[in-house]
C-alpha positions in Angstrom: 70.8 134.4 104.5 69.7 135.0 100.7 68.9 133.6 97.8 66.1 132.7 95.5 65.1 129.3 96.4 62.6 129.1 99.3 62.7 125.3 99.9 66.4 125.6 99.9 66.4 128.4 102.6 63.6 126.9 104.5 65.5 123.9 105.3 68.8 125.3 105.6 66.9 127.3 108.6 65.5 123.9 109.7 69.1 122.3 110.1 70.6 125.6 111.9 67.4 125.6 114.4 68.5 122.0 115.0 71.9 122.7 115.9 71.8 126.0 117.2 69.7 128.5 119.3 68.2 130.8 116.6 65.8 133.4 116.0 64.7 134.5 112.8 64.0 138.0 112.2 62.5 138.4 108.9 63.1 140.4 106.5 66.3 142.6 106.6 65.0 145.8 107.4 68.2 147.1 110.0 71.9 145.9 110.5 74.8 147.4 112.3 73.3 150.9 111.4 72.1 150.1 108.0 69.0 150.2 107.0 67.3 148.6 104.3 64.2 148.5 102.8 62.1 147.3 99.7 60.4 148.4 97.4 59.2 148.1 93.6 62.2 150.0 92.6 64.5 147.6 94.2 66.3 147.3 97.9 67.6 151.2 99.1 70.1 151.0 102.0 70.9 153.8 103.8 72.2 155.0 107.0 70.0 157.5 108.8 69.8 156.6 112.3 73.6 156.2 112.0 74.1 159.6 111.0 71.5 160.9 112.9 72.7 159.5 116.2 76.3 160.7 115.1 75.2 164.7 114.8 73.9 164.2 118.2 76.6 162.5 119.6 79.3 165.3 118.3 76.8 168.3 119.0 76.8 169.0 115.7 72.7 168.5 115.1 72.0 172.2 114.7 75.3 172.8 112.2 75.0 174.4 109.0 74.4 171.7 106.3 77.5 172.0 103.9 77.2 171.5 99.9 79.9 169.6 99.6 82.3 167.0 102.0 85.0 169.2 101.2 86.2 172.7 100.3 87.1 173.1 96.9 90.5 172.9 96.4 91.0 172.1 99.6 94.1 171.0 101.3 95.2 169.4 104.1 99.0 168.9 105.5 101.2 167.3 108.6 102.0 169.3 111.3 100.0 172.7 110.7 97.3 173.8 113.4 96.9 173.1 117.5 97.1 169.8 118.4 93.9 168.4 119.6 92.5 165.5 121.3 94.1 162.4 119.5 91.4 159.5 120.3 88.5 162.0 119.9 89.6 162.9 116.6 90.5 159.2 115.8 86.7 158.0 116.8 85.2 160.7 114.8 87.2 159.5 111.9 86.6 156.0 112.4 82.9 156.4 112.5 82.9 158.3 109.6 85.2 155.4 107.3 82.1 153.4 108.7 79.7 155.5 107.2 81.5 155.8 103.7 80.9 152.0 102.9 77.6 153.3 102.1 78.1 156.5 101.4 80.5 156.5 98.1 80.4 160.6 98.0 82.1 161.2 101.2 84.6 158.3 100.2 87.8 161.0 99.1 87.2 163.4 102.0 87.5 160.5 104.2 90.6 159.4 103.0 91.9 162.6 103.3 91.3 163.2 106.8 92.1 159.7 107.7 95.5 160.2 106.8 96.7 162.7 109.5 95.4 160.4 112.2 98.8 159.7 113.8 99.3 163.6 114.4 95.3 164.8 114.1 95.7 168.6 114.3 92.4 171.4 114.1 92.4 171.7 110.4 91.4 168.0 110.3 89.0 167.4 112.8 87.6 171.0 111.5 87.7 168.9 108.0 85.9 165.9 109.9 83.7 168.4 111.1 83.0 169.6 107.6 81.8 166.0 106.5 79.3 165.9 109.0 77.9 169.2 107.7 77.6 167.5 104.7 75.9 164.8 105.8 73.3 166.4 107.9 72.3 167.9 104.4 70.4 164.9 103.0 71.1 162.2 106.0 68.6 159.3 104.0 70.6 159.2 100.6 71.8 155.6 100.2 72.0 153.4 97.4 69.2 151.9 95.4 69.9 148.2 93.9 67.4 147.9 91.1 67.0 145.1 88.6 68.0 145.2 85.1 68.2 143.4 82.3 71.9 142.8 82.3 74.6 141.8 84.5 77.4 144.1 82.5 80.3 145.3 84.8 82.7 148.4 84.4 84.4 150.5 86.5 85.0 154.3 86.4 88.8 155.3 87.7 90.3 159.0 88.4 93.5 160.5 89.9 94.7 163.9 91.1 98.5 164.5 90.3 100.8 165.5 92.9 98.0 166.3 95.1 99.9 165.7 98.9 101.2 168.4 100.2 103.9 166.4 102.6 105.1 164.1 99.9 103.7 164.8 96.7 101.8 161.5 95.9 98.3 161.2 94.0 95.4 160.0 95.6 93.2 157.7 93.0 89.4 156.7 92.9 87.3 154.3 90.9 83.6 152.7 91.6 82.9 149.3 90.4 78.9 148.6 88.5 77.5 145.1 87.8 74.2 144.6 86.4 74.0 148.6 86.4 74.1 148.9 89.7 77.0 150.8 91.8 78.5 147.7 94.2 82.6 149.0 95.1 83.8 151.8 95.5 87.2 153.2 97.1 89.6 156.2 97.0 93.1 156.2 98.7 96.7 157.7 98.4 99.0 156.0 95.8 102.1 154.3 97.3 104.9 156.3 95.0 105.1 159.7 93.6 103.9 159.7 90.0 106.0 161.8 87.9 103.0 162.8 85.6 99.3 163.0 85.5 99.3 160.1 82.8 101.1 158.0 85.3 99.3 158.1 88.5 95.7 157.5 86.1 97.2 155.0 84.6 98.3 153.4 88.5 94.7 154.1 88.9 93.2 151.8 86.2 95.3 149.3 87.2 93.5 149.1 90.1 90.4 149.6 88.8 91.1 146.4 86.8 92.1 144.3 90.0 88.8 145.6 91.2 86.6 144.2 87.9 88.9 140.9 88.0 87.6 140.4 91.5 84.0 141.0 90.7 84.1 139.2 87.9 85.1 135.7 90.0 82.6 136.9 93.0 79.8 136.7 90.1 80.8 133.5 88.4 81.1 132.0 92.3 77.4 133.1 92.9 76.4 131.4 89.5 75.6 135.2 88.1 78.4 135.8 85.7 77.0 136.6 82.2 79.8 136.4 79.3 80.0 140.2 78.9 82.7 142.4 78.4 84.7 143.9 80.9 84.5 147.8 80.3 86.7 150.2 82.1 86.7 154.2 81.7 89.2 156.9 82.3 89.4 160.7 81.4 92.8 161.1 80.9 93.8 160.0 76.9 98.0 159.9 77.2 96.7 156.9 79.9 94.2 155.5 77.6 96.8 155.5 74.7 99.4 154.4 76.7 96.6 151.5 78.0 96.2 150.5 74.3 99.9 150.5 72.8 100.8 147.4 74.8 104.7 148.1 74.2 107.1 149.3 77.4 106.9 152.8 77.6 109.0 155.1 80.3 106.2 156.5 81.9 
């Protein structure tokens, strides 16, 4: 329950109490493994305990700390490798999409490993093992919501080209801020083969628009929506162009 009128939440508690069995707890301080806690900076979530408990669980608490989720230029493909212990490798992976909703830098290797679950082989519970390193690194990173003066909202989108090695389709990312602060975030493999780099950024703004569309009528629902532009970024300029030329083109 949240909001910023006490009287209002005060008796909204007094009318659940009267129908229901409740208990209140405070303050949110820990939720299904997030924790939360304020400050003068703002409310930082994070998920140490999660992770914590997760090393131990894997007997991976005295593992090497990694720099990075994943290799660079890492890849992953069907069928290559022993076959290993499908539901063990499946649990591991679930736990780890868990831990991705607040962690947005372990979002792509995540997807990536999540997509050989129906044949899980050694390179990708090795590669699930890998994240883990990563994330005994710097277990209490989380994300900060701070206030600021402005409730703008953009969102950041990417693509790799090709980058599947079973059936050559892109993967795409984008993060979603309002008010400054980062709120959605997803990466996931694109649904048809791009036939150039412009393309399959160009599929990823497209989502990163559905994203900001979706924000935008979340806000103006919570009575937060400020009549500010919606801004959207991409690195790739054939997509940009192609974005502001609002003709049919072949790609």
């Amino acid at each position: 329950m949240t909001g910023d009128d006490k009287k209002g939440i005060s008796r909204l508690k007094k009318l659940l109490a009267y129908e229901f069995e409740i208990k209140d707890l405070g303050k949110l301080q820990y939720f299904l493994g997030i924790e939360a806690a304020r400050s003068k900076r703002g409310i930082f979530i994070s998920q140490r305990k999660y992770i914590l408990d997760l090393l131990k669980e894997t007997g991976m608490t005295g593992c090497r700390p990694a720099e990075s989720p994943i290799e660079s230029n890492h890849k992953l493909q069907s069928g290559v490798g022993e076959s290993i212990d499908k539901e063990r490798c499946q649990r591991l992976v679930g736990r780890l999409i868990y831990l991705s909703h607040n962690r947005p830098n372990i979002a792509y290797s995540v997807s990536l490993v999540s997509q050989f679950m129906h044949d899980p082989r050694d390179p990708h519970m090795q590669a699930a093992f890998h994240i883990l390193c990563y994330m005994k690194s710097a277990p209490g990173k989380g994300q900060l919501f701070s206030k600021h003066d402005h409730l703008q909202t953009e969102a950041f989108t990417d693509a790799d080209w090709a980058g599947s090695l079973d059936d050559r389709r892109s993967t795409f990312g984008y993060c979603t801020l309002a008010g400054g602060n980062l709120v959605t975030w997803r990466s996931k493999k694109q649904s048809i083969v791009a036939r150039s780099s412009a393309e399959a950024e160009y599929r990823a703004m497209a989502q990163g628009v559905c994203e900001l569309l979706w924000l935008q009528k979340l806000l103006h629902e919570l009575r937060l929506y400020e009549k500010e532009k919606l801004s959207l970024y991409c690195d790739n300029k054939v997509a940009i162009s192609i974005d502001h030329n609002l003709v049919q083109h072949d790609r």
